[in-house]
C-alpha positions in Angstrom: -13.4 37.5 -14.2 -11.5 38.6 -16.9 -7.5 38.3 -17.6 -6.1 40.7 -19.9 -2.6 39.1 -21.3 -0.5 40.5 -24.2 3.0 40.5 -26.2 2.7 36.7 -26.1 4.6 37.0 -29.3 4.1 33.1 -29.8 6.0 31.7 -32.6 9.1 34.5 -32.2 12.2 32.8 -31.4 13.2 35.2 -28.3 9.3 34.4 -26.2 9.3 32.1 -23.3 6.7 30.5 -24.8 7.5 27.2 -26.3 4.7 24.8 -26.4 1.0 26.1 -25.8 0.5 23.8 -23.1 2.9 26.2 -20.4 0.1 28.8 -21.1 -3.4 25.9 -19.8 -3.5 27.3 -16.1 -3.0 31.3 -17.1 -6.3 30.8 -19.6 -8.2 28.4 -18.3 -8.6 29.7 -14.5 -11.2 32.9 -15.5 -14.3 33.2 -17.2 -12.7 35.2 -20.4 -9.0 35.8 -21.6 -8.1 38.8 -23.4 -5.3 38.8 -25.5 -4.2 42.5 -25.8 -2.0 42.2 -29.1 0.7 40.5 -30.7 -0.1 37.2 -29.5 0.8 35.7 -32.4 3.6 36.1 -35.3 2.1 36.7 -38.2 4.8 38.6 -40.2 6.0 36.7 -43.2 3.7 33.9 -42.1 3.2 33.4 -46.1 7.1 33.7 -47.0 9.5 31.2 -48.7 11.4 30.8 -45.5 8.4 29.5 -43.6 7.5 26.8 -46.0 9.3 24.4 -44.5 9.3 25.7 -40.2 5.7 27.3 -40.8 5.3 30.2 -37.7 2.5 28.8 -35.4 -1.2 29.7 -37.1 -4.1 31.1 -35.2 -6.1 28.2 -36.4 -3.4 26.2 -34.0 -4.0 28.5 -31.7 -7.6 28.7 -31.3 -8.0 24.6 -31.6 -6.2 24.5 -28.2 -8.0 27.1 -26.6 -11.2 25.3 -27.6 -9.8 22.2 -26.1 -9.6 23.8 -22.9 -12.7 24.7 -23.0 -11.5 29.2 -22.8 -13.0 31.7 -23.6 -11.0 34.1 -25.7 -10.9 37.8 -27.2 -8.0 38.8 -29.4 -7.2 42.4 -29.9 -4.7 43.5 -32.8 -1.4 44.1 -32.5 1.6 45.3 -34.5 3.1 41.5 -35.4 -0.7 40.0 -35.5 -2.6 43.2 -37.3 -5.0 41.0 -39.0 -5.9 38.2 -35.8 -8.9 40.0 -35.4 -11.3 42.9 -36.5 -11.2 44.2 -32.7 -8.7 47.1 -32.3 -9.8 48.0 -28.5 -12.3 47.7 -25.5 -14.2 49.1 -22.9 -15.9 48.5 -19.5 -17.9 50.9 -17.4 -18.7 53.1 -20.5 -15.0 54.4 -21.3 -14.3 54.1 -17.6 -11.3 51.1 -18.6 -9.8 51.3 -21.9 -7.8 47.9 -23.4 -5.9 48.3 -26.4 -2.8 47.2 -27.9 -0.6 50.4 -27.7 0.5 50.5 -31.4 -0.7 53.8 -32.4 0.8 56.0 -29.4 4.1 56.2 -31.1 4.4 58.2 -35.0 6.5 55.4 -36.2 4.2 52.8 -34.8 7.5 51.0 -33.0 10.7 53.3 -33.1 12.9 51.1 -31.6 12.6 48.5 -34.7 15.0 48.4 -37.9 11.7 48.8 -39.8 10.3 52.3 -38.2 11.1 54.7 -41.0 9.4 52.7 -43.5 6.5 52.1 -40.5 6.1 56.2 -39.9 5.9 57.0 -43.9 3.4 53.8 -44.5 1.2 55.3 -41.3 1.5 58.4 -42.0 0.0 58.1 -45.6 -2.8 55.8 -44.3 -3.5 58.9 -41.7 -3.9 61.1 -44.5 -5.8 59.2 -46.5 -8.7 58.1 -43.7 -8.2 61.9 -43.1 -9.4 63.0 -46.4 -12.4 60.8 -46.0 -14.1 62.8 -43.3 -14.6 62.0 -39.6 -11.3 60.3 -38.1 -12.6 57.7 -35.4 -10.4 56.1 -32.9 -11.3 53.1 -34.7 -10.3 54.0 -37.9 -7.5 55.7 -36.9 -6.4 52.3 -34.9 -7.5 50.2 -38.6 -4.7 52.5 -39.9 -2.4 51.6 -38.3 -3.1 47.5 -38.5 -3.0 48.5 -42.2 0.4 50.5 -42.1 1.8 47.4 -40.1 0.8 44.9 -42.9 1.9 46.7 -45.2 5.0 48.0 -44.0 5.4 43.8 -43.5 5.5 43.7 -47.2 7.8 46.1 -47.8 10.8 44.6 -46.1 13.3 41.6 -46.2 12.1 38.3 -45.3 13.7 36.3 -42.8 17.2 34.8 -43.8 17.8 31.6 -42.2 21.0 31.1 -43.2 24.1 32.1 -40.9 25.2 34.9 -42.8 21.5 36.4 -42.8 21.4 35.5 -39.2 24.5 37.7 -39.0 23.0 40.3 -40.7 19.8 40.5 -38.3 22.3 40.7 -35.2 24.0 44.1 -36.5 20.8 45.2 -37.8 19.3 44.7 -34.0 22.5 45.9 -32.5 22.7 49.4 -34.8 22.8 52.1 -33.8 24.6 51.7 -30.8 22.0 54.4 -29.6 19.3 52.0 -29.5 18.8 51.4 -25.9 19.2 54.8 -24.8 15.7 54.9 -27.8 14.4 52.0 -26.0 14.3 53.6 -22.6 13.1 56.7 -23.8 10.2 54.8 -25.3 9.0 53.3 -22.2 9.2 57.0 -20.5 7.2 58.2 -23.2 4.2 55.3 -23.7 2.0 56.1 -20.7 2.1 59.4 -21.4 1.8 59.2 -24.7 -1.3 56.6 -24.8 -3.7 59.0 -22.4 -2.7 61.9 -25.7 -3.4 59.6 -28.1 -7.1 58.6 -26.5 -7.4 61.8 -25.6 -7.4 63.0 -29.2 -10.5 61.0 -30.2 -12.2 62.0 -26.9 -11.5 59.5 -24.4 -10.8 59.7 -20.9 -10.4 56.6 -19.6 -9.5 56.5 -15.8 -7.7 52.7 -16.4 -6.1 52.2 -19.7 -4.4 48.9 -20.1 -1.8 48.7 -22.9 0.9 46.2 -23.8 3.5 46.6 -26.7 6.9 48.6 -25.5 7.3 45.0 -23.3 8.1 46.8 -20.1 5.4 46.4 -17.1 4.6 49.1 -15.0 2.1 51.1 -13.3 2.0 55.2 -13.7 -0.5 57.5 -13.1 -0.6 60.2 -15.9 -3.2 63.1 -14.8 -6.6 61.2 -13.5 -5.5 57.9 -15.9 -3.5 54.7 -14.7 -1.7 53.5 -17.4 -1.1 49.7 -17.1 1.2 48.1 -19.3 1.9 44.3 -19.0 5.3 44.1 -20.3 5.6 40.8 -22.8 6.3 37.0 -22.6 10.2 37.8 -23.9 12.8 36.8 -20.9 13.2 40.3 -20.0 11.8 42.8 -18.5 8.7 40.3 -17.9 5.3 40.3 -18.1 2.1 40.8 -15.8 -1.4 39.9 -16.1 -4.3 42.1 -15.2 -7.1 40.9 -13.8 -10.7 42.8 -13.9 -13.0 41.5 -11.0 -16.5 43.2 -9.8 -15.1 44.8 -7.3 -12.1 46.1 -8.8 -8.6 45.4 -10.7 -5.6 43.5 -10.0 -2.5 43.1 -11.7 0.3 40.5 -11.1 3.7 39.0 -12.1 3.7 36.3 -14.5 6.2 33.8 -13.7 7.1 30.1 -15.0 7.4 27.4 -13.0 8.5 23.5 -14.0 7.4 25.1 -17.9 3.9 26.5 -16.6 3.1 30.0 -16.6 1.3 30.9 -13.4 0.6 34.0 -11.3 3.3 35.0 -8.6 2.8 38.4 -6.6 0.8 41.4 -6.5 2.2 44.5 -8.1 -0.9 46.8 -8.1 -4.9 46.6 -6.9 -7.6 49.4 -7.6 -10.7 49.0 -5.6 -13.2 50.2 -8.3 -16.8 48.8 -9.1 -16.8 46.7 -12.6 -19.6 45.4 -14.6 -18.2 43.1 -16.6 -21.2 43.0 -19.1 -20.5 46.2 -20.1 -17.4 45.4 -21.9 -17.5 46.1 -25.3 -15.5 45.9 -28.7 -16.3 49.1 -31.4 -16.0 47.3 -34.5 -16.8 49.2 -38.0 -19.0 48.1 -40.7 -20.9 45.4 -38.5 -24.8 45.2 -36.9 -24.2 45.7 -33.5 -26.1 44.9 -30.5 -25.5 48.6 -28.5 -24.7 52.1 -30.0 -21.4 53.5 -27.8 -22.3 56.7 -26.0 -20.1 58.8 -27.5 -19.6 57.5 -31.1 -21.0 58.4 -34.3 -23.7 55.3 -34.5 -23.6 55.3 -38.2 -19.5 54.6 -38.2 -19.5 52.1 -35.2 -21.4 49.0 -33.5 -20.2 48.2 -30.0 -20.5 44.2 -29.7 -21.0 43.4 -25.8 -19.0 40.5 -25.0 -21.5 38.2 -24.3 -22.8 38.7 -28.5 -19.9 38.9 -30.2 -18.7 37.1 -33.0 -16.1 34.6 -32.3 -13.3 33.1 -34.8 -13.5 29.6 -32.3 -15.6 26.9 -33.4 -16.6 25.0 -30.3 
């Protein structure tokens, strides 16, 4: 089986998660874990305010996933763009598509203080892949991990001191239009992420995202959009589960500071061969060629071969 988690957002003062040991039974009860994006913190990891109260590392991380003995996958995210060189996946030859969710929106997250400077970063990486040729999904996706890092760089550092904590409360508060941008946001993603894949010629009929934090379920045209909301108190997450025999998603709940599985919000009956996931990664010797990709851009690592950033 596999588990497909995301927005763990580890290390961020508002997520649930506190100490890594709340998270042993979610990861340690199926054959692989996939962590669908911003599962870590990574921005200003390296900055002055950090020296002292460093954000959690993946090296962390990874150490106590080893200890349990898991078997992990970490796709990018928009606050973890470099955790990984794995941007998306796919089962059943394009049939079930997992990525993050950061590109589906121009200004990679338009609800942040940060989205103007994230639309004109992205934007200029676009054009720039763009005037190199052929524009892959993975490249286009590598964009945008770059736009993220860079648009990182471009902006304030953390201020730990009241009157910068002050600051970040009216910047998170302003406009006072913000919520109404939020909502509209999570009406737009589903649809928005079967355009997006559908612009570098995939029609998935399961696409499993993460990123706007809200869970939900919605059919758009033949694709089910799944999004498993994030580890934040509110509006909750889910975790999706991909069996042989089909797909299941439930509510993650804690209990006595262990996250564990509480009911069933969806199930699709659908034949899945795990083996055939896969993770397009440019610029490495791969094991398959993807079907539908140009083999001299891409490899496609099965899951079973790839590379992993765990020593064991």
């Amino acid at each position: 089986m596999i588990r497909i988690l995301s927005d763990l957002h580890w290390g961020h003062k508002a997520s649930l998660i506190k100490e890594l040991d709340s998270l042993k039974g979610l990861v340690t009860e199926t054959d692989t874990v996939l962590f669908n994006g911003d599962t870590l913190e990574q921005k200003y990891e390296d900055a002055p305010s950090h020296i002292d109260s460093p954000l959690p590392s993946f090296e962390e991380f990874s150490a106590q996933l080893a200890d349990w003995n898991a078997n992990p996958v970490f796709i990018t995210g928009n606050h973890d763009p470099n955790i990984s060189d794995i941007h998306y996946g796919e089962l059943n030859c394009g049939q079930i598509l997992i990525t993050h969710g950061d590109g589906i929106f121009k200004s990679i997250a338009p609800w942040s203080t940060t989205s103007r400077i994230l639309e004109e970063v992205a934007q200029t990486n676009f054009e720039r892949i763009q005037s190199q040729g052929q524009i892959t999904f993975y490249r286009f996706l590598q964009s945008i991990k770059d736009a993220c890092m860079e648009g990182h760089a471009l902006t304030k550092d953390y201020d730990p001191t009241v009157w910068g904590k002050i600051q970040i409360f009216a910047h998170q508060a302003w406009p006072p239009t913000k919520p109404f941008k939020i909502l509209k946001c999570w009406e737009d993603a589903p649809k928005l992420a079967v355009e997006m894949a559908s612009q570098y010629e995939k029609t998935p009929q399961f696409m499993i995202i993460g990123h706007t934090h809200k869970p939900s379920i919605r059919a758009e045209g033949p694709t089910q959009v799944i999004n498993t909301g994030s580890f934040f108190p509110w509006p909750g997450s889910t975790a999706v589960d991909l069996d042989s025999n089909g797909i299941t998603i439930r509510k993650v709940v804690k209990r006595r500071s262990q996250f564990a599985l509480g009911k069933t919000v969806g199930r699709f009956e659908i034949d899945i061969d795990l083996d055939s996931m896969v993770f397009p990664v440019e610029g490495e010797i791969g094991i398959a060629t993807p079907n539908h990709h140009n083999a001299s851009v891409y490899s496609s690592v099965p899951l079973q071969d790839r590379p992993s950033k765990i020593a064991k």
